[in-house]
N, C-alpha and C positions, 0 to 999 in steps of 0.2 A: 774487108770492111769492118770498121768497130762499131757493135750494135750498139745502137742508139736504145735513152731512155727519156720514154714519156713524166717530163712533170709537174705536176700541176702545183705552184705554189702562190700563197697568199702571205706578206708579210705587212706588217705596223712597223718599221722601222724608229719611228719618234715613241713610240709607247712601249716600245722594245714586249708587246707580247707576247707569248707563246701560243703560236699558231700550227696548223698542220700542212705538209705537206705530202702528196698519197704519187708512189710512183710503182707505176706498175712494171711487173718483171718483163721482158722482151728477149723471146728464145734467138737464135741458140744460145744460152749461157751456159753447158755443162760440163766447162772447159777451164782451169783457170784466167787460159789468156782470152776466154770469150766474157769475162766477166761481166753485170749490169754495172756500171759506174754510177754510185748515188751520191748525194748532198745531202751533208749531217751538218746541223748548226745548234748553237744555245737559241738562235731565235725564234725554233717551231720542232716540232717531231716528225722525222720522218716516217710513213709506212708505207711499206714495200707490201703489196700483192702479187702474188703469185701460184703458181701450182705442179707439184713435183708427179707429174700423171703414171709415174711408174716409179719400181722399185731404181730401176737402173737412170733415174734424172738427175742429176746434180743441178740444184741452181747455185751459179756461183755469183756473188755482188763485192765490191770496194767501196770503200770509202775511206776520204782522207779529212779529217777534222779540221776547220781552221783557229782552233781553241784548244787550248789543253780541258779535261775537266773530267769529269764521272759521268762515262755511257752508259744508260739502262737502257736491256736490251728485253721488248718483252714481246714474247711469242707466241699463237694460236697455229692450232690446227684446224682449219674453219668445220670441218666435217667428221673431224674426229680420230684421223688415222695414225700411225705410230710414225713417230719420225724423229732423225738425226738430224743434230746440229752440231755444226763445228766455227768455230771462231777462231781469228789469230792473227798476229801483229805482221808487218815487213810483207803484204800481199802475197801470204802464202808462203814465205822464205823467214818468216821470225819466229816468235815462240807460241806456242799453242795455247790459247788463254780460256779454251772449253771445247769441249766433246764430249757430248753427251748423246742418248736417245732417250724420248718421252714419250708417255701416251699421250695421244691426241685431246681427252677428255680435259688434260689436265695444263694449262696454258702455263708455260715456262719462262720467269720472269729473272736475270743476273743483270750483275754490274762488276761495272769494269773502271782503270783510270787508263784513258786516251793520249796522247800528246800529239798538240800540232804538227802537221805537216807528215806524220806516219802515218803508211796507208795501212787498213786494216781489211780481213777480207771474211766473209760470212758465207760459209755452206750451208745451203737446206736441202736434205733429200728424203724421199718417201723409205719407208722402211715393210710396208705392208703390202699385201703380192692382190692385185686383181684389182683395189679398188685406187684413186686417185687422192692426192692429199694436195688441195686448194689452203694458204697457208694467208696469214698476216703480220708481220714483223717491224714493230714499233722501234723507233732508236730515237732517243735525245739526250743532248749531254746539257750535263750545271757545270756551266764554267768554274775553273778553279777560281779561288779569292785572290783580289790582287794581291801580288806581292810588297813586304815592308812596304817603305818609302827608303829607309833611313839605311846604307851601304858603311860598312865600316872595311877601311881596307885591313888586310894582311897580309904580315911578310911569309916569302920573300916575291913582292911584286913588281920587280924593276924592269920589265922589258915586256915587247909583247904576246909574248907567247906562255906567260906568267903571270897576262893580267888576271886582276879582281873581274870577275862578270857579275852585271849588273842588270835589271829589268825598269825598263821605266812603264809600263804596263799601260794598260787604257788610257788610266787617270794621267799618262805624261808628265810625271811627276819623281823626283827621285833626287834624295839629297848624299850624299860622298863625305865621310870624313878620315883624318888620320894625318898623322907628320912624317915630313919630311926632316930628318934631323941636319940635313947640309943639301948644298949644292949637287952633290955626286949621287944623293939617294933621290930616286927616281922612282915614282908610284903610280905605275900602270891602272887602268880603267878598261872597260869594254862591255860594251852592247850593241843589241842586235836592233835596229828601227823599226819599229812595228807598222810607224806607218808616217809617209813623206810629210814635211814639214819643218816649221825654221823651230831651232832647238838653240832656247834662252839659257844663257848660260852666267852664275855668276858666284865669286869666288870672293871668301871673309876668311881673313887670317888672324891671326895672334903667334907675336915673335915674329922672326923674321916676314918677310913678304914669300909670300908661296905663287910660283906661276902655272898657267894652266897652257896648255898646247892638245888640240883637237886634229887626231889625223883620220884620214879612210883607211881601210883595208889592204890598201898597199903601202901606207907608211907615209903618205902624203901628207904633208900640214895642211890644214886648211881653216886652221882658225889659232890664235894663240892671242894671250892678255899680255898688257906690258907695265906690270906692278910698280917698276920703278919710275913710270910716269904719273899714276895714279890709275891704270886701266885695269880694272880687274871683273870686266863682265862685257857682253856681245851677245852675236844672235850667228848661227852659220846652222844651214839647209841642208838636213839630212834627208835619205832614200829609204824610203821602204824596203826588209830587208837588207841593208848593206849593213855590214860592222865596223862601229865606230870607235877608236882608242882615246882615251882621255890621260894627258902624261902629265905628273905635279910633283913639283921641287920646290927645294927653296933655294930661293936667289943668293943664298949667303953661303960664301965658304965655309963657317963657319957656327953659323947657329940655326936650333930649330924653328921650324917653321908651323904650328897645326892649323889644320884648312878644312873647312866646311864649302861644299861645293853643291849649290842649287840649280838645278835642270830642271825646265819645263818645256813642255814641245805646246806649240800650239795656239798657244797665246798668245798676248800681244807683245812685241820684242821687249824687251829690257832696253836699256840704253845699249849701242853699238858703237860709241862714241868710241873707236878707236882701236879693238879689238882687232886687229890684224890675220890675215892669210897670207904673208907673206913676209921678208926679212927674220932678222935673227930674231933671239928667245927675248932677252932681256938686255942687250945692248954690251955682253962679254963674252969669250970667248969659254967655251964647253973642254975641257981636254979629253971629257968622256972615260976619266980612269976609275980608281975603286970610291968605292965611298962606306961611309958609314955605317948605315942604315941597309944594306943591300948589295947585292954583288959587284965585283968589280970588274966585269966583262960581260959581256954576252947583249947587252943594249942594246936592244934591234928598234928602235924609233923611227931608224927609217931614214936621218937629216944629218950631216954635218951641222952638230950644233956650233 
């Protein structure tokens, strides 16, 4: 059975304040695979109570961020006794990010940068022989800053395993630019959805017309504009967590195309008047060979275009 942890949490979700959250440690943990499992957020601090009653205790705890940012880690010995801390990335399996021992008197405060979704895991153990070390252990991270807005492509980014990776961050925002110099150069995109929602999309060219094509993770179309109609923006419903490719050329054999590409998740749709999930790209056929701008093989999109 996976020990359970008690915890008691308060948040302001609308005032986004920095609240606390106190969880207290639940034996057996002195095991890695008996770990306490806790919840670290940018919304509150968490502290962990507990108590290492002998030299030979290990308290062992994880946690997995759902934020990148800067974890300060600050620690008390409530009673004063000498004790070992260890910290480190991959639950025990990644790189060692502190190991130290302190006196008790003297309250041991680092920081760290966390990344989403890596679990991280925190030893505390007594280091002094007879008497007991009752312990307190503050964590809160500052989220990192969102990132740009503004994504400039580079070569060589013609397929998807090549793409440009991109963040559209909290604010769901993020603009794409760069050319396509022909038809055959082919400029890959990719991010990861942070969170479900219909994701507005719309696309301003100069020189040629530049088309846009939106596939999933396995190479699926599921959204593409048809520039030589006049369609060059839509709205298509992305998943938290899936990855998404965004593919742009220019519709001309011949000349370039530069395109600024605006994404917003969230809001209200843009026009969808027309933007297609289905049928061809732009109304000719694709031979799929070299191009310009970009390689002339390896085009994994995924479509008989």
């Amino acid at each position: 059975m996976k020990p359970r942890t008690k915890t008691f949490r308060v948040e302001c979700l609308e005032q986004r304040q920095v609240l606390s959250a106190t969880v207290a440690e639940v034996e057996p943990n002195n095991l890695r695979s008996e770990a306490n499992v806790v919840e670290v957020s940018t919304l509150d601090t968490t502290s962990i109570i507990g108590n290492s009653v002998t030299r030979n205790d290990d308290d062992y705890f994880h946690f997995t961020p759902t934020e990148s940012g800067t974890l300060t880690l600050d620690i008390s010995s409530l009673e004063g006794a000498r004790s070992k801390v260890v910290f480190r990335a991959g639950a025990g399996q990644g790189a060692k990010l502190l190991k130290t021992t302190f006196e008790g008197d003297t309250p041991l405060s680092e920081s760290f940068h966390v990344d989403a979704g890596e679990t991280y895991e925190l030893r505390y153990k007594n280091r002094d022989r007879g008497v007991e070390a009752p312990y307190q252990i503050d964590l809160s991270i500052v989220a990192d800053p969102e990132p740009g807005n503004e994504f400039l492509e580079t070569e060589n980014n013609n397929s998807r395993k090549i793409a440009d990776r991109f963040e559209l961050g909290d604010d769901g925002v993020a603009g794409l630019s760069g050319e396509s110099v022909n038809k055959k150069d082919k400029d890959f995109f990719a991010f990861v959805a942070q969170q479900s929602g219909a994701l507005n999309l719309r696309v301003e060219a100069n020189g040629a017309d530049v088309q846009l094509k939106v596939q999933d993770s396995a190479g699926n179309k599921i959204f593409e504009t048809h520039p030589n109609d006049g369609v060059n923006e839509g709205t298509v419903e992305v998943v938290e967590g899936e990855t998404y490719y965004l593919r742009l050329r220019s519709t001309s054999k011949t000349d370039a195309g530069q395109y600024l590409v605006a994404l917003n998740l969230g809001d209200a749709a843009v026009s969808a008047a027309g933007g297609s999930t289905a049928g061809s790209d732009d109304g000719t056929a694709d031979q799929g060979s070299g191009d310009a701008g970009g390689s002339t093989a390896g085009d994994d999109d995924g479509t008989a275009d």
